[in-house]
C-alpha positions as CSV (number, residue, x, y, z in Angstrom):
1,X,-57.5,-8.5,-2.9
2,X,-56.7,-5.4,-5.1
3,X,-53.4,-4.4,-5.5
4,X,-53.6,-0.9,-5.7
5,X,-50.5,1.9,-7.0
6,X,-50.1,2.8,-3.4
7,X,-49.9,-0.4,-2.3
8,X,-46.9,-1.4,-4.5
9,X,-45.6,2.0,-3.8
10,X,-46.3,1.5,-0.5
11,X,-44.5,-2.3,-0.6
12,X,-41.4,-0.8,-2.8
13,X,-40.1,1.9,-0.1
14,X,-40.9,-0.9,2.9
15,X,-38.6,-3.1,1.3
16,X,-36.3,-0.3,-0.3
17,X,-35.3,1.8,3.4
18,X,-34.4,-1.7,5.2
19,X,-32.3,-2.5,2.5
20,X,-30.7,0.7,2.8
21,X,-30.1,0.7,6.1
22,X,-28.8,-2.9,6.2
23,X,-26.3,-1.6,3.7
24,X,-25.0,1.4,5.9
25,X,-24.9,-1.4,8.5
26,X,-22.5,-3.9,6.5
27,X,-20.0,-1.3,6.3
28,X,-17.8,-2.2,5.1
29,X,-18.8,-4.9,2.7
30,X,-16.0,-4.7,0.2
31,X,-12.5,-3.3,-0.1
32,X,-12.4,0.5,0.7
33,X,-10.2,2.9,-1.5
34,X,-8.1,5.1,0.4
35,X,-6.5,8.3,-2.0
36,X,-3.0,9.9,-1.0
37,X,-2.6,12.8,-2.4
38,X,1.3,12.4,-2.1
39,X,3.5,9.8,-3.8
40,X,5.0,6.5,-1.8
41,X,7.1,7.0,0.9
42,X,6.1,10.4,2.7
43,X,4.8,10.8,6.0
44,X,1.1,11.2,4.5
45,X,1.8,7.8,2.3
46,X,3.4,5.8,5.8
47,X,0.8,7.1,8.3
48,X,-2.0,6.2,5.7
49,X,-0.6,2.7,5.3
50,X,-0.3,2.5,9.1
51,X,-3.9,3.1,9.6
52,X,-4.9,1.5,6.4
53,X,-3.6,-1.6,8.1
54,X,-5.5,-1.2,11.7
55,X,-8.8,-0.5,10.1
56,X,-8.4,-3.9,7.9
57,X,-7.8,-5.7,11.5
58,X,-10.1,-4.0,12.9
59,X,-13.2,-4.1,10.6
60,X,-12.2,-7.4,8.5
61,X,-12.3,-5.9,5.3
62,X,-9.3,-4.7,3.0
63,X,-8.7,-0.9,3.5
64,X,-5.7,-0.2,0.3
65,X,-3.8,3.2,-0.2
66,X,-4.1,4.5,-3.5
67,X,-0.9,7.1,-4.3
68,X,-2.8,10.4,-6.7
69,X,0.3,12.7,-6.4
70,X,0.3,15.8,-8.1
71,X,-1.2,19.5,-8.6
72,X,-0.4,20.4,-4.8
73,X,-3.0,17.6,-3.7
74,X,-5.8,18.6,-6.4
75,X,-5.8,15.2,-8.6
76,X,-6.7,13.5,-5.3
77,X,-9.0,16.2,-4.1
78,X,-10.9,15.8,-7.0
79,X,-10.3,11.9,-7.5
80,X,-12.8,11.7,-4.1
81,X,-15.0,14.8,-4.8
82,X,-16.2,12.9,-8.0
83,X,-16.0,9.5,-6.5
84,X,-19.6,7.9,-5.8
85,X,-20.7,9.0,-2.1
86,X,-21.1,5.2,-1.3
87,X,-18.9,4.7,1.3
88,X,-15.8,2.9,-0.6
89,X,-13.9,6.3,-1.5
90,X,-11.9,8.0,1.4
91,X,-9.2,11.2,1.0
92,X,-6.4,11.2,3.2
93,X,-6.8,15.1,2.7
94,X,-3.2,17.1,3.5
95,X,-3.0,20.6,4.8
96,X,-2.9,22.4,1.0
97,X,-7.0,21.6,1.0
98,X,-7.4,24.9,2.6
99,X,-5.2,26.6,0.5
100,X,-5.7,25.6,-3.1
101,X,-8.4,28.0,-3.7
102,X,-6.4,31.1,-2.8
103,X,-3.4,29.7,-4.4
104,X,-5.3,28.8,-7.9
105,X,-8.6,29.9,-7.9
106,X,-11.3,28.0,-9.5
107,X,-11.2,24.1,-9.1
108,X,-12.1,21.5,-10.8
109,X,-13.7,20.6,-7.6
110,X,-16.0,22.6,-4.5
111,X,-15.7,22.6,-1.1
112,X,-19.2,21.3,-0.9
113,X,-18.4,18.4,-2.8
114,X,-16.1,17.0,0.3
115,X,-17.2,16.2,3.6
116,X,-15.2,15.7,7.0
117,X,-14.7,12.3,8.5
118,X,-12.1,12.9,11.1
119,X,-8.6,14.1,11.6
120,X,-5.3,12.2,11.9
121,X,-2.0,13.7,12.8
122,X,-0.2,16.4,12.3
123,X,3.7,17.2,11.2
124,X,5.5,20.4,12.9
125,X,7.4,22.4,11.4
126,X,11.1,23.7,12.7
127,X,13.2,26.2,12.0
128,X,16.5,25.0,11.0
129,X,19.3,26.5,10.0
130,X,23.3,25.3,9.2
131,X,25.3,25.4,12.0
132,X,27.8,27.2,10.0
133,X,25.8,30.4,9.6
134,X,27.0,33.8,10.6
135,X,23.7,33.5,13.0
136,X,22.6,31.5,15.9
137,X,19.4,32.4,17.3
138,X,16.2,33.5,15.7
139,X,16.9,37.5,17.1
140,X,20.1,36.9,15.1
141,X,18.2,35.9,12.3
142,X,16.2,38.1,11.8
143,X,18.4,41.2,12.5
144,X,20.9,39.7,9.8
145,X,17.9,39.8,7.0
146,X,16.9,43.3,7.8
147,X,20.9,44.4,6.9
148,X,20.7,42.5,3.4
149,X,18.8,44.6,0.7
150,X,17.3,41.4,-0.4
151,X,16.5,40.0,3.1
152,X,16.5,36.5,3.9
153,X,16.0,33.4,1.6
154,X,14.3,30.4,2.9
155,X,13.9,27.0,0.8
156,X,10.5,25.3,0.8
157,X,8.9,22.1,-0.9
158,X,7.1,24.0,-2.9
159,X,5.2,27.2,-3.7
160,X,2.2,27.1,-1.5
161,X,3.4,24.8,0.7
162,X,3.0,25.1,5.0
163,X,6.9,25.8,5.3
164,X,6.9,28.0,2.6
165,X,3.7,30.5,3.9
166,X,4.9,29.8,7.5
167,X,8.1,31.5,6.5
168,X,5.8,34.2,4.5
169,X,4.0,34.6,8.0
170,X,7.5,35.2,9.7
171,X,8.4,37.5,7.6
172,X,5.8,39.5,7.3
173,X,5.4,39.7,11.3
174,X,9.6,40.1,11.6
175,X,9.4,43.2,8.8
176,X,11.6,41.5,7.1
177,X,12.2,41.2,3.4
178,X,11.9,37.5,2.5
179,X,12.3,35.2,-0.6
180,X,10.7,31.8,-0.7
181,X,13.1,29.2,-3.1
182,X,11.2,25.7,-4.0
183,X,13.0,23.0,-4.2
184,X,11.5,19.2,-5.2
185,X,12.2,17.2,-1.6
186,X,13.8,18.1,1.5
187,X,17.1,16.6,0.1
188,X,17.6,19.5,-2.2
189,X,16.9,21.9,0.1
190,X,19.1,20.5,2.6
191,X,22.2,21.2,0.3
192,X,21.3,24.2,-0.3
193,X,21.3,25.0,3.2
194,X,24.3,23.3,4.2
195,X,26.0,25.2,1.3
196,X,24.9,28.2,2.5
197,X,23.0,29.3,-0.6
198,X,20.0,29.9,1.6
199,X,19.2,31.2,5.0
200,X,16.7,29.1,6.7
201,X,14.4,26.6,6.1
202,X,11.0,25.6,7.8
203,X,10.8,21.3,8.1
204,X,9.5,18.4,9.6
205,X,11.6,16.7,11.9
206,X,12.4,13.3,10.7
207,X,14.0,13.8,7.5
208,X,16.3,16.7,9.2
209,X,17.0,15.1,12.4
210,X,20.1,12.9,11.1
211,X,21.6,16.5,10.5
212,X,20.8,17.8,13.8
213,X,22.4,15.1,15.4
214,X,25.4,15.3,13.4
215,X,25.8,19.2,14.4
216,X,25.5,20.1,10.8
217,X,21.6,22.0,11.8
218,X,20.6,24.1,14.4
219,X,16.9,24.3,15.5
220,X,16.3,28.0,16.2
221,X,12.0,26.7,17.1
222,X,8.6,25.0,16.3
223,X,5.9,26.5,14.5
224,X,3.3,25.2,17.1
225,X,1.3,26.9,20.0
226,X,3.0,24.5,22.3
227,X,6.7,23.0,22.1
228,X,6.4,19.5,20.3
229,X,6.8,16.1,22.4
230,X,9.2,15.3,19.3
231,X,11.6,17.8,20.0
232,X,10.4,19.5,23.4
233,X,14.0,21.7,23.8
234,X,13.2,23.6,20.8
235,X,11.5,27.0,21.9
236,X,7.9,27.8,20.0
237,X,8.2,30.6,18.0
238,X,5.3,32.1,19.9
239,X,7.7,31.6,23.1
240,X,10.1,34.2,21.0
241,X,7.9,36.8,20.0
242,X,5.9,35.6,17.0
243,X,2.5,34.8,18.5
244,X,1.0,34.6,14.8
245,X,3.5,32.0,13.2
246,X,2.0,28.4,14.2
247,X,1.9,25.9,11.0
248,X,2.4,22.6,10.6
249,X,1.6,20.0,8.2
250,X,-1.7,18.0,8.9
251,X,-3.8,14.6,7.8
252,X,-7.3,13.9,8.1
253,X,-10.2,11.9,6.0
254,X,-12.6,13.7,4.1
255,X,-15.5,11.8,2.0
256,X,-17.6,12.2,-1.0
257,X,-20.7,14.7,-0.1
258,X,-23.5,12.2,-0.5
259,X,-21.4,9.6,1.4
260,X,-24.4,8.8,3.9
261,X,-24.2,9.7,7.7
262,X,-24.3,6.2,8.9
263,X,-21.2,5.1,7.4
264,X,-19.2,8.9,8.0
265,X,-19.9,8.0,11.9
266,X,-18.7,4.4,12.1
267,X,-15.5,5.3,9.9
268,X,-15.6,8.4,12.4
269,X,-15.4,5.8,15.0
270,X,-12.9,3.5,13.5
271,X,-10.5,6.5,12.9
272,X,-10.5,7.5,16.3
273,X,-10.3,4.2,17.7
274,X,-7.2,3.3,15.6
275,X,-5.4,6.9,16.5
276,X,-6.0,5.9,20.1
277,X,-4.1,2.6,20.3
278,X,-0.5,3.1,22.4
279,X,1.2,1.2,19.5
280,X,-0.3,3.2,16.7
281,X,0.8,6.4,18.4
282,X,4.4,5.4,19.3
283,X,4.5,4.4,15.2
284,X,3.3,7.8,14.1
285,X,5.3,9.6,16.9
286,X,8.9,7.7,14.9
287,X,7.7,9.0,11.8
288,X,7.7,12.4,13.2
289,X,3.8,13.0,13.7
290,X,1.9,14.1,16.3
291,X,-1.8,12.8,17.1
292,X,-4.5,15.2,16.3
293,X,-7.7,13.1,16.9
294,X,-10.6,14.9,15.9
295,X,-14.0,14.3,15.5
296,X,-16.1,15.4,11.7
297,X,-17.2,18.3,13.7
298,X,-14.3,19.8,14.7
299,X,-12.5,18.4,11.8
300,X,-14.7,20.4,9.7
301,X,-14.3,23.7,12.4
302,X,-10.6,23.4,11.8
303,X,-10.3,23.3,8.0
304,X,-12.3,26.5,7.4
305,X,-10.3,28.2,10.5
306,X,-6.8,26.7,8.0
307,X,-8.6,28.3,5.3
308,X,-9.5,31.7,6.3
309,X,-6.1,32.1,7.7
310,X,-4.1,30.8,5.1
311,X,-6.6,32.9,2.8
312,X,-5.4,36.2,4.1
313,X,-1.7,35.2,4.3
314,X,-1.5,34.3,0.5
315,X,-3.5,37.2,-0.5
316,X,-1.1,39.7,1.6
317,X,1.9,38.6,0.0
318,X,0.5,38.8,-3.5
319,X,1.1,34.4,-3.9
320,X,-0.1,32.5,-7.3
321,X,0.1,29.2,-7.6
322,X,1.7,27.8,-10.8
């Protein structure tokens, strides 16, 4: 028999495509990497480690968090965009994704080099102010900005941040003057709000709810469409005449680009399944999250709607990021 060119070309991608395949079907064969963008201890950092730990019940393989904080999320962003597409590298991508363009300009990353695998949670955001402001309502709040010449000040995490354009949205829809302080945690902007050297400031509920139950905070509302299960007697802000202001913190998984279909859909799957579990809910629900289960479609569908709305808000009010 003559062995020919095209028969050992023929013979190389026979054996080569199987091989493949069986691959994409051992997934996963080795421990998986997955990248916070935030340091230990956050609600991105806890909810990760939470799932981290389902998935290595679930699919027998060692699923580790790997903390990249820094650059408003962009060391990890870019830690996965440049990681090899083989299925081993995950993001545990946070809400200032859709913003960091806008905020920065050119990366050291592309959109295109990131792909959707599903979405997690989400984190609300409430208005809170002390309780020993000369205002008590959000009417009252914003009719006491309007009579300061410098308007209202509301502390934030950080420039960029979801509190901090949430509270740019509110402003801008109130006609009110606003100035956004950053502060490094929630703990420093808590004194300052409880010393009354700022207004108001947008939060997630865990870290603030000791305060409200001590009396020390008021919730004047949610930045949500709907009123959040994890507070339901605070009124949306939609419910009080600011349709437009809806914000909230939010996780997901995103994967190299060239990470290959097969393996997207069965972490897809894995993500989903996890997120749908009773006890994994009531978890995430004590750590102030909300479940957002969302397939790579819609996943994908919501970040660019994030980013063309978050686009225009940071371009209207002139933001830079530093």
């Amino acid at each position: 028999m003559t062995v020919t060119r095209r028969t050992l070309l023929g013979a190389a991608l026979s054996s080569t495509v199987p091989f493949a395949a069986r691959a994409e079907d051992a997934w996963p064969s080795r421990l998986v990497r997955l990248i916070s963008p935030y340091g230990p201890g956050g609600s991105n950092d806890i909810s990760l480690r939470l799932l981290a730990e389902e998935f290595g019940r679930n699919l027998h393989q060692q699923f580790i968090v790997e903390n990249k904080p820094g650059a408003g999320t962009r060391i990890a962003n870019d830690t996965v965009a440049h990681a090899p597409g083989d299925g081993y590298t995950f993001l545990y991508v946070a809400a200032p994704y859709a913003t960091a363009e806008a905020l920065f300009g050119k990366l050291t990353y592309e959109r295109k080099d990131l792909q959707p695998v599903a979405m997690a949670v989400v984190a609300p955001l409430f208005l809170i102010i002390s309780a020993d402001a000369p205002f008590k309502t959000l009417p009252e709040l914003i009719t006491y900005g309007k009579s300061k010449s410098d308007g209202l000040t509301f502390a934030s995490p950080g420039a960029g941040s979801q509190p901090h354009l949430a509270g740019e949205l509110l402003f801008r829809d109130a006609g009110v003057k606003g100035l956004n302080i950053p502060f490094r945690g929630d703990a420093a902007s808590y004194t300052e709000l409880l010393a009354g050297r700022v207004d108001a400031t947008l939060t997630a509920l865990p870290t603030a709810l000791p305060y409200i139950q001590s009396g020390k905070f008021v919730v004047l509302g949610v930045a949500s469409a709907e009123r959040s299960p994890l507070y339901p007697r605070a009124p949306t802000l939609r419910e009080q005449g600011f349709p437009n202001v809806a914000a909230a913190g939010w996780y997901g998984f995103m994967a190299p680009a060239t990470t290959p279909r097969a393996i997207i859909d069965r972490f897809q799957t894995e993500v989903l399944r996890a997120l749908a579990d009773p006890g994994i809910k009531d978890k995430l629900t004590a750590q102030g999250l909300e479940v957002r289960a969302a397939s790579a479609a819609e996943f994908g569908q919501f970040i660019d709607s994030e980013t063309q709305k978050w686009t225009k808000v940071i371009h209207d009010a002139g933001l830079k990021g530093e």
